[in-house]
C-alpha positions in Angstrom: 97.7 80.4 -54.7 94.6 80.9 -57.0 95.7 78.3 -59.1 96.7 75.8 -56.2 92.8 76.4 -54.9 91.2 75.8 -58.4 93.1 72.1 -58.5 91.8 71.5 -55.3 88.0 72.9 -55.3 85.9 74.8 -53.6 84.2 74.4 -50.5 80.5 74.6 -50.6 78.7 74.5 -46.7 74.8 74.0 -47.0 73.4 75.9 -43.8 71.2 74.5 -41.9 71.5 71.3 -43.1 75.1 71.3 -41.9 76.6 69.4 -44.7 79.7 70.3 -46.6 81.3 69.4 -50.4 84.0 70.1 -52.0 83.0 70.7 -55.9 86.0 71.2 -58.8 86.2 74.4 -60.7 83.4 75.0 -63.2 80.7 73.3 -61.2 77.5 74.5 -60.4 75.7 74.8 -57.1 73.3 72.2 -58.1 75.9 70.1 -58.8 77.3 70.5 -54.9 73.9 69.9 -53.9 73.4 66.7 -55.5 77.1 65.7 -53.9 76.0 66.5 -50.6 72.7 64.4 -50.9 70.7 67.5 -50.1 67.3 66.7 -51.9 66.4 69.9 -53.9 63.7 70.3 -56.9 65.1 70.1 -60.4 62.5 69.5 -62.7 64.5 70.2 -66.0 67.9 68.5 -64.4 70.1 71.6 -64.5 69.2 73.4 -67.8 67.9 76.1 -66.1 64.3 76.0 -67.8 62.3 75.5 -65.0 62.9 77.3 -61.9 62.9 75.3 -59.4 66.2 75.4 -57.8 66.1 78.3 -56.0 69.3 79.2 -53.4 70.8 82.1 -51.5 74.5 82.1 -52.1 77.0 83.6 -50.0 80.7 84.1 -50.8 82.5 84.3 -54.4 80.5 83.0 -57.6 78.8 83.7 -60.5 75.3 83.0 -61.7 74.0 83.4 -65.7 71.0 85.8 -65.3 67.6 84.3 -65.3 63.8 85.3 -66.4 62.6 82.6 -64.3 63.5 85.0 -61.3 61.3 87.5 -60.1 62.9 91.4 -59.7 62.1 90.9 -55.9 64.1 87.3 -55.5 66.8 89.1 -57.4 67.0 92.1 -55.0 67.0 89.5 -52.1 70.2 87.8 -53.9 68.1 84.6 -55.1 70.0 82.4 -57.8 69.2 79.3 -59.2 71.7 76.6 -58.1 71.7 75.3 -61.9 73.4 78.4 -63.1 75.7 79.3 -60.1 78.8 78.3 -60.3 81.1 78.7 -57.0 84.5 81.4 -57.6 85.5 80.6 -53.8 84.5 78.9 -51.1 80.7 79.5 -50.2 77.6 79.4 -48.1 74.5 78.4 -49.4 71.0 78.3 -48.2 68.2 76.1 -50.3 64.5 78.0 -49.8 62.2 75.9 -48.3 59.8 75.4 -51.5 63.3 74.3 -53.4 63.5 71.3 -51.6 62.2 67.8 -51.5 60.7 67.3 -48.3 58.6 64.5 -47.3 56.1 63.4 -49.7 52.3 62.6 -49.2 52.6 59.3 -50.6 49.5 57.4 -51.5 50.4 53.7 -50.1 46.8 52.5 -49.5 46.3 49.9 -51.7 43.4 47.1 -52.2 43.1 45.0 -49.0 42.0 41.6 -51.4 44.7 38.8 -50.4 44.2 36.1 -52.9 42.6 32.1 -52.3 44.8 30.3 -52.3 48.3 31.8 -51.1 50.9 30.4 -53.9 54.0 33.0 -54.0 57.3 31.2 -56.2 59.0 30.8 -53.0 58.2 28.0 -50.0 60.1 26.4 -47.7 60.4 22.9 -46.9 61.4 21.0 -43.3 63.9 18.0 -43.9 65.1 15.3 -41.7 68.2 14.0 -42.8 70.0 10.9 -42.1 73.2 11.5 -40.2 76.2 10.6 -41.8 78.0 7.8 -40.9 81.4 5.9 -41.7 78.7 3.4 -43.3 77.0 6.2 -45.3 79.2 8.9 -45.7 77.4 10.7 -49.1 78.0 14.0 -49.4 75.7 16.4 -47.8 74.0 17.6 -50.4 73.2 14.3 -52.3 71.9 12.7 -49.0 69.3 16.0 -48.9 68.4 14.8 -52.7 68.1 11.6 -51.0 65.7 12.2 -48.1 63.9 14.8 -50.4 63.2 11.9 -53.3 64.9 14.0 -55.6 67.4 12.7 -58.5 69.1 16.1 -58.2 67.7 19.7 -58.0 69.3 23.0 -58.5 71.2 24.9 -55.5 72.7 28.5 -55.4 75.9 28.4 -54.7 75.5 30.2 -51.7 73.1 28.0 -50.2 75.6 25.2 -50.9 77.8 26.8 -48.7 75.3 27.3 -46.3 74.5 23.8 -46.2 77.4 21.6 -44.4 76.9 23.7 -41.0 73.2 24.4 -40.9 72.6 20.6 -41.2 74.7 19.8 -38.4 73.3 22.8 -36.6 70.2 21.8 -36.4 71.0 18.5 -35.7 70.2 16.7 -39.4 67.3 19.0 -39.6 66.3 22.1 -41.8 64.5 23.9 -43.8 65.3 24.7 -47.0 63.9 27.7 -49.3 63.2 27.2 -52.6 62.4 29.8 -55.4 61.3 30.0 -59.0 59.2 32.1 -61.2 59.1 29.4 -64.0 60.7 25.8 -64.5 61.8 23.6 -61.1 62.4 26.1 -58.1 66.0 26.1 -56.6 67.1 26.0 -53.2 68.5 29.4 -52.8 68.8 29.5 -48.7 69.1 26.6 -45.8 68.2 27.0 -42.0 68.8 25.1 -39.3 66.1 23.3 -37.7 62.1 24.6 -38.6 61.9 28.1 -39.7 58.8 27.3 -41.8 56.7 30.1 -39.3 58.4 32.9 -41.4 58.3 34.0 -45.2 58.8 37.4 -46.7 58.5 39.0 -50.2 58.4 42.1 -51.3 56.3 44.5 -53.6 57.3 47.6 -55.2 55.9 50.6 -57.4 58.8 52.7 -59.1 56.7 55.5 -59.8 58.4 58.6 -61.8 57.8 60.6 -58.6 57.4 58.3 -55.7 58.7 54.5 -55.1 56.6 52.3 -52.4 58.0 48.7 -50.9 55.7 46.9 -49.3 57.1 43.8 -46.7 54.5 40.8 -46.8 54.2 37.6 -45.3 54.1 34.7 -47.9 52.2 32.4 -45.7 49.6 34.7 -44.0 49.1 37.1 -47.3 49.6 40.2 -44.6 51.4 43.4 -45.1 53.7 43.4 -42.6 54.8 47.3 -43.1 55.2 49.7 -46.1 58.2 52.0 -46.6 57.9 54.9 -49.2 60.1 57.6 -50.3 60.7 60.3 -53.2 62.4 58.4 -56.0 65.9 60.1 -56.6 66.3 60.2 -59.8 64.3 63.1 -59.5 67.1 65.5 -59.2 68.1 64.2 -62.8 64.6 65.4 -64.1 60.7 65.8 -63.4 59.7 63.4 -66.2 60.5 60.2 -67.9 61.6 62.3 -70.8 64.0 64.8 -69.0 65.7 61.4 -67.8 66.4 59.6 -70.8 67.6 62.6 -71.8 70.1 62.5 -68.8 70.3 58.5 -69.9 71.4 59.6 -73.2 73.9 62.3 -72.0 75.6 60.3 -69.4 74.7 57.0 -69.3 72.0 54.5 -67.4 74.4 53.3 -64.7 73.7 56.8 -62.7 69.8 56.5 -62.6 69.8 52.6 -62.6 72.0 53.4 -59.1 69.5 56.0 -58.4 66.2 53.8 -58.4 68.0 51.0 -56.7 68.9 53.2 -53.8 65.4 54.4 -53.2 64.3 50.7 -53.3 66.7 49.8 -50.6 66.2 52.8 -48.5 62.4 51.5 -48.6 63.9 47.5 -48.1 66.0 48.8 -44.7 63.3 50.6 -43.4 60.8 47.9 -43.3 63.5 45.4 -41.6 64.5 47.4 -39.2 60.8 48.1 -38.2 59.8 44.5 -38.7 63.1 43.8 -36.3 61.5 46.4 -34.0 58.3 44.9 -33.6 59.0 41.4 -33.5 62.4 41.5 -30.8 63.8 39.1 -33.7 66.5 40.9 -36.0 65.1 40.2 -39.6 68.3 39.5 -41.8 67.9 40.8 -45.7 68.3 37.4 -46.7 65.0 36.5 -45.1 63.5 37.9 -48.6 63.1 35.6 -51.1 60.4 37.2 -53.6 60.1 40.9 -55.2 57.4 41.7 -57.3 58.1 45.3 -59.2 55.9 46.9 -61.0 56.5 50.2 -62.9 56.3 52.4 -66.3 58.2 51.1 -69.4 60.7 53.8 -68.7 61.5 53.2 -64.8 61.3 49.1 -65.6 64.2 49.6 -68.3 66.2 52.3 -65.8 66.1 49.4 -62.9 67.2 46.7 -65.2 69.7 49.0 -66.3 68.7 48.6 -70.1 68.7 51.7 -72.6 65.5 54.0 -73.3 67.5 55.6 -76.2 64.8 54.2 -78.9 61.9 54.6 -76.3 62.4 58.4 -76.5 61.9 58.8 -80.1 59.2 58.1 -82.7 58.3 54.5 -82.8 58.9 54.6 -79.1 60.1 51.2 -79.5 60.9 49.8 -75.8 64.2 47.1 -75.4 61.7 44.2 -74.4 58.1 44.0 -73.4 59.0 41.3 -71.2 61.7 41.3 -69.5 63.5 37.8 -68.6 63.5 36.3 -64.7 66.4 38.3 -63.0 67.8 37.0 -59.7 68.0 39.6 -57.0 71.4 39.9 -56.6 71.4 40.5 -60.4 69.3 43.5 -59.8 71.5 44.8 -56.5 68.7 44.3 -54.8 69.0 44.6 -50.3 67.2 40.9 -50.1 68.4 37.3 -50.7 70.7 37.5 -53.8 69.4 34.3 -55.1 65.9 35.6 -54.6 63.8 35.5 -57.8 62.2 39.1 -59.1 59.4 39.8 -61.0 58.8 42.7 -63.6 56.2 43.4 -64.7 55.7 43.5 -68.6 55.2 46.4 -70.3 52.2 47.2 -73.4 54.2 49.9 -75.0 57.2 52.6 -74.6 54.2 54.4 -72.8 52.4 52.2 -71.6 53.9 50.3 -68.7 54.1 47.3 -66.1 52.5 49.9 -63.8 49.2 50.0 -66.3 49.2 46.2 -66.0 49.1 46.1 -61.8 46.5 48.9 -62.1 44.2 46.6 -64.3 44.5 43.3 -61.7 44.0 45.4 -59.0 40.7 46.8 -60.8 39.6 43.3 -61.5 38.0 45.0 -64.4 40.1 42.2 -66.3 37.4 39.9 -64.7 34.5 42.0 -66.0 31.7 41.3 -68.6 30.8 45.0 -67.8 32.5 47.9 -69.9 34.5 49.9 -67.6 37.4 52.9 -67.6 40.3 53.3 -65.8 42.3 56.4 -65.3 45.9 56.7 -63.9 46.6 60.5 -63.8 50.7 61.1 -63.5 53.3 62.8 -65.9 51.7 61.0 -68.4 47.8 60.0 -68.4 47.2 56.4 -69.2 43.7 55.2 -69.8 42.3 51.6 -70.2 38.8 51.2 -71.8 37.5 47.2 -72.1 36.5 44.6 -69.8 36.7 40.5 -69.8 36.8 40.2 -73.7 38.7 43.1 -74.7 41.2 46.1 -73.4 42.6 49.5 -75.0 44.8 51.5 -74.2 46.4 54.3 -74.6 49.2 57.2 -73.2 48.6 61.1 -73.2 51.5 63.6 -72.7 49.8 65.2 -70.0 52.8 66.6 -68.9 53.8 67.7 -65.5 51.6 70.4 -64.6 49.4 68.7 -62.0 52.7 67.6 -60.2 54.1 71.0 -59.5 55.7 71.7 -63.0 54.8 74.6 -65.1 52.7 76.1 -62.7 54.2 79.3 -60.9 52.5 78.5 -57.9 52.9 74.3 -58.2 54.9 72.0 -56.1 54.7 68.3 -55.3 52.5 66.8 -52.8 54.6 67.3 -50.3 55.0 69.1 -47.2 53.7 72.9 -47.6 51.9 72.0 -50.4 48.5 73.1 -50.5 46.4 70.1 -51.4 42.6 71.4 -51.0 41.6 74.5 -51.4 38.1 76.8 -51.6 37.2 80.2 -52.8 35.2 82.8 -50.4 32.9 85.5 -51.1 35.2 87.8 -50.8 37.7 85.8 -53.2 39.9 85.3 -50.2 41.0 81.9 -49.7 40.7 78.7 -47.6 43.1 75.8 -47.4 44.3 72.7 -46.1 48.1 72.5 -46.0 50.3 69.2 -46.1 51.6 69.0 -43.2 49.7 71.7 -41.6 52.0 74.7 -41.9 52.4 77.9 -43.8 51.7 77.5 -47.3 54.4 77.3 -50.0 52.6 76.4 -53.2 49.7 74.3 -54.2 49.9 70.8 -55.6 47.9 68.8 -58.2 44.6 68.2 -56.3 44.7 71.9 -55.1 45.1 73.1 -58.5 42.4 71.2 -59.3 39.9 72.9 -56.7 41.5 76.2 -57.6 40.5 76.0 -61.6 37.1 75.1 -60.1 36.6 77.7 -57.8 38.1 80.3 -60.3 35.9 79.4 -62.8 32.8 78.9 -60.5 33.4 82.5 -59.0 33.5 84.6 -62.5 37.6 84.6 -62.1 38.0 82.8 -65.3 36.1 82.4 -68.3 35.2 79.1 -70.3 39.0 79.6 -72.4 40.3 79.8 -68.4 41.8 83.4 -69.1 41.4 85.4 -66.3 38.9 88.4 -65.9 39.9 91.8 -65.0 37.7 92.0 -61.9 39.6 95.6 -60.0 38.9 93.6 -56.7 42.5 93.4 -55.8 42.8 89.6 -56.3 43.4 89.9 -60.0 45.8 92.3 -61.1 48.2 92.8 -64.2 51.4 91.0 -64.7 54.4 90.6 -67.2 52.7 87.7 -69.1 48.9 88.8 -69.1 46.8 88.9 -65.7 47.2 87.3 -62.2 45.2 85.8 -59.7 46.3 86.3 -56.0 45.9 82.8 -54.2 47.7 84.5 -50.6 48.6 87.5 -49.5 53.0 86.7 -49.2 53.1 87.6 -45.0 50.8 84.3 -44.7 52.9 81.9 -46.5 56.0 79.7 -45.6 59.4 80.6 -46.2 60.0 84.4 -45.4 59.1 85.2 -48.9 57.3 88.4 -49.4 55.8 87.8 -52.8 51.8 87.2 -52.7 51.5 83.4 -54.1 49.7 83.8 -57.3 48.4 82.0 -60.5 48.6 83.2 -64.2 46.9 82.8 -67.3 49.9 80.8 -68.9 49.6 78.9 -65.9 46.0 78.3 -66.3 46.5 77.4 -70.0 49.4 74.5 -68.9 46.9 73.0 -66.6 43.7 73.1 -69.7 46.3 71.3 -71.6 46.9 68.8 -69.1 42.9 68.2 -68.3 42.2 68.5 -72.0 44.4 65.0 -72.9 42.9 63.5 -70.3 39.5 63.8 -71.1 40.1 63.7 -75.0 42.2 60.2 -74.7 38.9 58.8 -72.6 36.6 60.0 -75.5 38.8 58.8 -78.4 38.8 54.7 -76.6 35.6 55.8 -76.7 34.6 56.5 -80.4 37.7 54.1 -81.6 35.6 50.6 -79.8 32.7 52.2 -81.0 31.2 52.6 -77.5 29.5 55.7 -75.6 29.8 57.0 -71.6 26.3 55.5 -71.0 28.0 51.9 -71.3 30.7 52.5 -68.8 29.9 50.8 -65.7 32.5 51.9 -64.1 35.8 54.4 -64.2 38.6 53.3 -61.7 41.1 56.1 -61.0 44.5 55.0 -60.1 47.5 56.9 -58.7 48.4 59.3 -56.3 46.9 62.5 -57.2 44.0 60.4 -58.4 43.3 59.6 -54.5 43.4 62.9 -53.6 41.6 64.5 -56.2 37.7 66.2 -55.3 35.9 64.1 -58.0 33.3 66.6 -58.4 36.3 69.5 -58.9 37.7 67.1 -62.1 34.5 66.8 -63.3 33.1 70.2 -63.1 36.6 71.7 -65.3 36.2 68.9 -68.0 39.0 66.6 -66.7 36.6 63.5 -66.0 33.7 62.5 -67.6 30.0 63.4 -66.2 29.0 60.3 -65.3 26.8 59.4 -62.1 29.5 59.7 -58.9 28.4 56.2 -58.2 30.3 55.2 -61.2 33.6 56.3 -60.1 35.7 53.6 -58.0 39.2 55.1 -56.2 41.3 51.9 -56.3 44.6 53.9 -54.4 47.9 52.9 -55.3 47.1 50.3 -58.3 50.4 49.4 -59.0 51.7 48.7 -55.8 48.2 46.2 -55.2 48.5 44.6 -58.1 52.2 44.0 -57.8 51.1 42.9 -54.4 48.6 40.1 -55.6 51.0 38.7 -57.7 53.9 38.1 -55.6 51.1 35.8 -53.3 49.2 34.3 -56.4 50.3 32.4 -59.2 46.9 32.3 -60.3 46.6 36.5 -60.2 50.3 35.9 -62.3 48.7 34.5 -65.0 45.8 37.3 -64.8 48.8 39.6 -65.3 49.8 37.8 -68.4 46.6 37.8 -69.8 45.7 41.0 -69.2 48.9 41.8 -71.2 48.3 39.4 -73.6 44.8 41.4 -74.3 45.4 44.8 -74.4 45.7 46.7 -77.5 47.5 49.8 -77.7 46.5 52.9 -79.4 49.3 56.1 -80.1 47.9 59.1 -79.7 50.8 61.1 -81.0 49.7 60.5 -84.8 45.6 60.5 -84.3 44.4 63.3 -85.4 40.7 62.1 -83.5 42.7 62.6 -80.7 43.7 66.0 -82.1 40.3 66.8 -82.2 38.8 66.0 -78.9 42.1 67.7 -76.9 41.4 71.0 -78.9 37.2 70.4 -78.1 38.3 69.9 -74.3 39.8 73.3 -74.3 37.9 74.8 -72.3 35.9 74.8 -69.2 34.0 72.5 -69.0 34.3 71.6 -73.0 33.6 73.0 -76.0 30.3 71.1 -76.1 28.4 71.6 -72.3 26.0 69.3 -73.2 28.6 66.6 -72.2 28.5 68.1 -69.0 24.9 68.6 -67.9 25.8 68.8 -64.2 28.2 71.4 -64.4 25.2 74.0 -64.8 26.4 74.6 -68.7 23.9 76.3 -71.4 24.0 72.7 -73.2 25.4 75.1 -76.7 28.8 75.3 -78.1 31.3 77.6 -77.5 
C-alpha cells in the first residue's frame, strides 16, 4: 500500500486558500505551492537561505532543521516550505508575511504625450472596386490596385481575413499596417471604417513588478494600466538567483513565467476597456508593444540565455535585440503585431535605464544632471546633451524586503513610513492599512533615520545598549524593538525587530549608491555643485522621504529643489516611444551615447563604498545639513 501511494503522490490541501495538488514523492512543500499557483515569498528559490517561506504543516512530513527559524516559530510547528518534504497526505497553512499579496505598484508615470503622434502602426480606409466577370483580379491585387501599390507585404493571416471583410463591408475597409523599420505590412483587415480605434501597448518587466499600459495610438491617451507581481519571483528575489534557476533548468520556465504576467496585465486592461466602452475589445485590436526592461528580464522574455551575463565579462547575448513579431513573443495581442525592446548598455545596465533617460529628458539637456534608479541593483546615469555614464551597483536586495529580518515587499502589511517617538515607541503607516507585518524599503529608510537621529545607532549604524526596553540582546549582537508582537498581523507573538546585521545589510546597500554617484562623479571630472538636477526613478524611489535618504548618506546633500521624482521611468519612456518615432530615435541615441563604467573592478569605487559606511559618511562635511561635526570619522 505504501508503495502504491508513493507512485501516485501525495495530496497537499492549502487551507484557506482552498486549493489542492498532488506532488510526487521527494518533493518539497514549496514545490506544491508553486503547483497550486499559490503566490508565496522565495527569495533564494528553494535553497533554504533566506527564510522567507514560512508554513504550518499538518499531517506526515519531514522538514531539514533551520537557523533561519526562531525557537518560538519552532515550538508553534513553523517549517520552511523549501525544506519540507510531504511523507503523507497534508494540510498546509502559508503565514500571512510568506505570501505575495498585492503589491503597491508605482504606475504613475510622466503625463508628456509626444507632437506629433507617429506610433509603427496606422490604419488606412480603402474603397475597392467590386469585382466583376469584366475584372475579376484577385482580391488582394485589386487592394494593391486602388492603394497605388505595386505589391506590399501581407501576414498571412490578414490574407485570410481579407476575401470576407471586403465583401462585408461592402468593397470597403480598413486595413492595419505595422512596421518598426523597412515598408509596414498589413497585418489585420476590417470591414468598413474602423479608423476611430488604435491600441498599443507599453510594458516595464521589472525584477519585482511588471506594468502594461493600454494606449490609444491616435489620441496619445492611456486608456488603463494593469500591474501585477512578476512571477518569476517564486524562482528567485534577484536577477542573479534566476539565471541561476536559468542555468539549472532552463529559460523556457521563466520566459513562460514573464510572459504570463504580461498577459495577465494584457487581459485585464481589455476586459476593462470592454467594460467601459459596451464594445468587446478583441486582442487582436493591438497592434504595437513597446517593452522596456533590465538586460536580464529583456533576454528571459525573448527567451535567450543569461549564462555569460552572470559571470565576469557579463557579456549580454545582444544589445539590440532584432524586431520580433508578437506572436513570436506569445504575446495576448495581434500576432502579427510588431514589438519593440528596448536595447540594453550592458549585462547590467538595461533597456529599463534607457526609458528612464527619455523620460528624464535629461538626454535633451545642456545642463549636468543625475539620475538614480534604486532596485536590486542601483543604476546611475551622470551626463546631459553631449555626454552620458553609467554605471550598475550590487545594491542587493535589502531595501526590497531581502536580508532584513524585519523586510518585506511593498506590499500589503508592509510598513512603508514610519517615525520614532520620545519614548522610542513607534508610528506608522501600513500598506493597506492593517496590522503590521514587516516594513519595506521606504520604511527602512525612515527607520535608519530615526534610529540614528534618536541616539539608537551610532555613525557605524551598530546599535546602542540603551536599558530602555527597546534595545535588548540577541543571538547575533543587539536588537531594536520596532512593535510590541500583540500589535502586529498574523497571530505571531514575536515583537518585530531590527538587528545590527540587519543594519549593516542596509549600510551596504546605501553605501553603493552613494559611492557609484561620487565615482561618475570624479571619473567625468565633475563635482555635486554642477548637478542641476538628480532624477530618481523606480518604485521605492517614489516612495522614498527624500530628506530620510539624504540624512543616512544614501543621496547626495544637494538643495531639495534639485531632486526631480520622475515615477515609473521605464514604463514612460516605453510609453513615448510606442507614440513617437521621433522619441525612438531619442532612444537610440541615447544608447548610442552612453558609456558604461564596471564597478566590480574599480577600486575608486572601492573606496568611496567603504567612505560611505557610515552614517551619514565618513566625511560629514559632504553632508552639511545632516547637523554633522564637518570632521572625519
Amino acid at each position: 500500500m505504501a508503495g502504491e501511494l508513493a507512485r501516485r503522490g501525495y495530496k497537499v490541501v492549502f487551507a484557506p486558500d482552498r486549493r489542492e495538488v498532488v506532488v510526487a514523492e521527494g518533493s518539497t512543500v514549496l514545490d506544491a505551492c508553486q503547483a497550486a499557483g499559490i503566490p508565496i515569498d522565495s527569495v533564494c528559490d528553494g535553497k533554504g537561505k533566506c527564510g522567507r517561506c514560512k508554513v504550518r504543516i499538518t499531517g506526515s512530513y519531514s522538514a531539514d532543521e533551520s537557523a533561519l527559524l526562531t525557537e518560538s516559530e519552532r515550538r508553534e510547528g513553523i517549517v520552511l516550505a523549501c525544506l519540507a518534504k510531504p511523507q503523507g497526505d497534508v494540510r498546509v497553512h502559508v503565514l500571512p508575511r510568506s505570501r505575495l499579496t498585492r503589491h503597491q505598484i508605482l504606475t504613475t508615470t510622466v503625463e508628456e504625450v509626444p507632437e506629433p503622434i507617429t506610433p509603427w502602426s496606422s490604419k488606412v480606409f480603402v474603397e475597392v472596386p467590386e469585382a466583376t466577370l469584366a475584372d475579376n483580379t484577385a482580391d488582394m491585387e485589386r487592394l494593391m490596385r486602388t492603394l497605388g501599390k505595386r505589391s506590399l507585404s501581407v501576414t498571412l493571416e490578414a490574407l485570410r481575413e481579407l476575401p470576407d471583410a471586403i465583401r462585408k463591408g461592402g468593397w470597403k475597409v480598413t486595413i492595419t499596417l505595422s512596421g518598426l523599420s523597412g515598408e509596414p505590412e498589413i497585418v489585420r483587415v476590417d470591414p468598413g471604417d474602423t479608423r476611430s480605434r488604435l491600441l498599443g501597448i507599453a510594458v516595464d518587466i521589472g525584477t519585482t513588478t511588471v506594468v502594461v499600459e493600454l494606449v490609444d495610438l491616435l489620441s496619445g491617451k492611456v486608456l488603463g494600466t494593469a500591474s501585477d507581481y512578476n512571477r518569476q519571483i517564486s524562482r528567485g528575489e534577484d536577477v542573479i538567483a534566476r539565471m541561476m534557476h536559468s542555468e539549472e533548468k532552463g529559460v523556457e520556465e521563466l520566459s513562460s513565467l514573464a510572459k504570463e504576467t504580461i498577459n495577465s496585465c494584457i487581459a485585464s486592461l481589455l476586459a476593462g476597456e470592454s467594460a467601459r466602452s459596451g464594445v468587446e475589445i478583441p486582442a487582436r485590436d493591438i497592434c504595437s508593444a513597446s517593452v522596456a526592461g533590465n538586460t536580464v528580464m529583456t533576454h528571459f522574455f525573448a527567451g535567450l540565455s543569461t549564462n555569460h551575463v552572470r559571470l565576469e565579462p557579463y557579456v549580454p547575448v545582444a544589445h539590440h535585440l532584432p524586431q520580433q513579431s508578437a506572436g513570436d513573443l506569445s504575446l495576448l495581442m495581434n500576432p502579427a503585431g510588431k514589438v519593440l525592446l528596448f536595447p540594453s548598455r550592458a549585462g547590467y545596465v538595461g533597456g529599463d535605464i534607457v526609458a528612464d533617460v527619455l523620460a528624464s529628458g535629461m538626454h535633451r539637456s545642456k545642463n549636468l544632471s543625475l539620475l538614480i534608479d534604486v532596485g536590486t541593483n542601483g543604476e546611475v546615469v551622470l551626463g546631459g546633451k553631449e555626454w552620458m555614464m553609467a554605471c550598475s551597483c550590487s545594491a542587493g536586495p535589502a531595501f526590497e524586503g531581502a536580508e532584513v529580518s524585519c523586510g518585506m515587499r511593498a506590499m500589503e502589511g508592509a510598513i512603508d513610513r514610519m517615525r520614532i517617538n520620545d519614548d522610542l515607541s513607534t508610528s506608522y503607516h501600513v500598506i493597506g492599512d492593517g496590522a503590521p507585518l514587516g516594513i519595506c524599503g521606504s520604511g527602512l529608510i525612515d527607520l535608519i533615520s530615526e534610529m540614528f537621529t534618536h541616539g539608537i545607532i551610532d555613525r557605524k549604524a551598530r546599535i546602542q545598549e540603551l536599558g530602555d526596553g527597546r534595545t535588548r540582546p540577541s543571538e547575533s549582537g543587539l536588537e531594536f524593538v520596532v512593535e510590541r508582537g500583540p500589535k502586529l498581523g498574523g497571530g505571531g507573538a514575536a515583537d518585530m525587530v531590527i538587528t545590527d546585521a540587519d543594519l549593516q545589510n542596509l549600510i551596504r546597500t546605501k553605501a553603493a549608491i552613494y559611492g557609484a554617484c561620487a565615482v561618475l562623479l570624479r571619473k567625468t571630472g565633475e563635482s555635486l555643485e554642477d548637478l542641476s538636477r538628480v532624477f530618481i526613478a523606480g518604485g521605492f524611489g517614489y516612495h522614498l522621504d527624500i530628506e530620510r535618504a539624504i540624512s543616512i548618506g544614501m543621496f547626495p546633500d544637494l538643495p531639495r529643489k534639485k531632486y526631480r521624482f520622475i515615477g515609473n521611468g521605464a514604463l514612460g519612456g516605453a510609453r513615448l516611444a510606442l507614440l513617437s518615432k521621433k522619441r525612438r530615435k531619442e532612444a537610440e541615441d541615447i544608447f548610442e551615447r552612453m558609456t558604461y563604467l564596471e564597478l566590480s573592478v574599480d577600486n575608486e569605487f572601492y573606496d568611496e563604498f567603504s567612505s560611505s559606511l557610515f552614517l551619514p559618511h565618513t566625511d560629514t562635511s559632504k553632508f552639511p545639513s545632516v547637523g554633522g561635526s564637518g570632521g572625519k570619522a
